[in-house]
N, C-alpha and C positions, 0 to 999 in steps of 0.2 A: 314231935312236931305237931304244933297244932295244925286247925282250918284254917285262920290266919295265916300262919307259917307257911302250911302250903301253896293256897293261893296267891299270895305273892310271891314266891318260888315259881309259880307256873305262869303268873304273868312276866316275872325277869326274864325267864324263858324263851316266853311266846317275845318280847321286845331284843333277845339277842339275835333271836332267829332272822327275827323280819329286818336287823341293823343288817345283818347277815349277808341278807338276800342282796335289799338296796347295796352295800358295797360292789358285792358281784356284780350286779345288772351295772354299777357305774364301770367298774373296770373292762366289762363286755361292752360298753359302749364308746371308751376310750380304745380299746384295740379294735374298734371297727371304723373309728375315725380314721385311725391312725395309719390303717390299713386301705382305707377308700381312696387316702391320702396317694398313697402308694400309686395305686393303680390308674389313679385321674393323669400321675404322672407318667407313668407308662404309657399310658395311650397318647399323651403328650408329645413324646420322646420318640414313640414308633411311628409318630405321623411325621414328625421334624425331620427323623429320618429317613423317611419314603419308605419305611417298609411295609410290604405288600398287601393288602388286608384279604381275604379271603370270606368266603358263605363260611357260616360256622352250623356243623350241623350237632344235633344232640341224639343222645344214645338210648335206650329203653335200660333201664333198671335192671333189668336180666342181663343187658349187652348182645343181644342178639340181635335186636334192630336198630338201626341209623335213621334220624330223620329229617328231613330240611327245616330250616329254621328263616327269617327273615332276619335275620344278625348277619351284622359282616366285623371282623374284628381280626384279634391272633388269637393263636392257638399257644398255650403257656406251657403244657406239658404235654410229654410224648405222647398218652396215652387219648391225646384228643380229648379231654372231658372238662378240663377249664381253661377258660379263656375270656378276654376281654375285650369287649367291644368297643366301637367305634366312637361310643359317646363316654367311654372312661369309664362304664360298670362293667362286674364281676362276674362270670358266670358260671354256674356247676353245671357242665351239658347232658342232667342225665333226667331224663323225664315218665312217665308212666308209659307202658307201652299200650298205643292203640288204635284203630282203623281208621280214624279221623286225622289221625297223626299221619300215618300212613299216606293219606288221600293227599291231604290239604295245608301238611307238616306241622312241626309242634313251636310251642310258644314258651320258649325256658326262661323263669323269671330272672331278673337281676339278685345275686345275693350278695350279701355282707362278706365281703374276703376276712379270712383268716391271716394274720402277723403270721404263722406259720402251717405250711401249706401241710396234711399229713400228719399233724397231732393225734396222735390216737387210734392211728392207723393199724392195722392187724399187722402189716408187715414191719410195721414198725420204722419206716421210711420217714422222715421229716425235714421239710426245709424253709427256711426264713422265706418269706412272701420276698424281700427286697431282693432274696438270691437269685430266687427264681426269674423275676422280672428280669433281672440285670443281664443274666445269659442267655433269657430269649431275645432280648437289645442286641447281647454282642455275637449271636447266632444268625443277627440280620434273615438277608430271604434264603438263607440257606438251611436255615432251623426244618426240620420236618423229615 
């Protein structure tokens, strides 16, 4: 192989890579749609139906502490840690733990929902985001 040969071997390279990339980042941002989707509807659905919205509070990364939040939303899974608020974003309720949190409560950003809830999970537990939705719907105020 020559220098030639190489270098353009290493620029094919370098251009499948980055083709690569952009595909991923496009299909990451099709299942973030698609999934925002989701959840605008849920909040849609749980408001049509009067069900109950609740303080949502968030958890400290260790799980040893709980802190107030100014969200008010549901609650999507048992373990209290996501949930969607009242204006149709997503929330992972787990935040750093710290005394300002403590005092004056924490501020947990809105994130991009996952198509499925649990991907990649150590226990190995997963479930379609639309499942999950749809049983806390048919779980009404009784879910908790």
């Amino acid at each position: 192989m020559g220098g030639d040969d190489g270098l353009e071997w290493r620029e094919r390279q370098r251009r499948a890579v980055r083709a690569h990339a952009e595909a991923d980042e496009r299909a990451r941002a099709a299942e973030h749609a698609a999934a925002a989707e989701l959840v605008a509807w849920f909040a849609a659905e749980a408001t049509r139906r009067g069900l109950r919205t609740t303080r949502l509070t968030a958890r400290s990364y260790d799980g040893r502490a709980r802190y107030r939040t100014r969200l008010a939303g549901w609650y999507v899974d048992r373990a209290l840690t996501r949930a969607v608020d009242t204006d149709g974003r997503f929330h992972l309720l787990t935040v750093p733990g710290s005394v300002l949190s403590r005092l004056f409560g924490a501020d947990p950003r809105s994130d991009p929902a996952p198509l499925v809830v649990g991907r990649g999970g150590r226990d190995g537990e997963s479930v379609a985001l639309r499942d999950l939705l749809t049983r806390r719907l048919d779980a009404g105020d009784d879910w908790g």
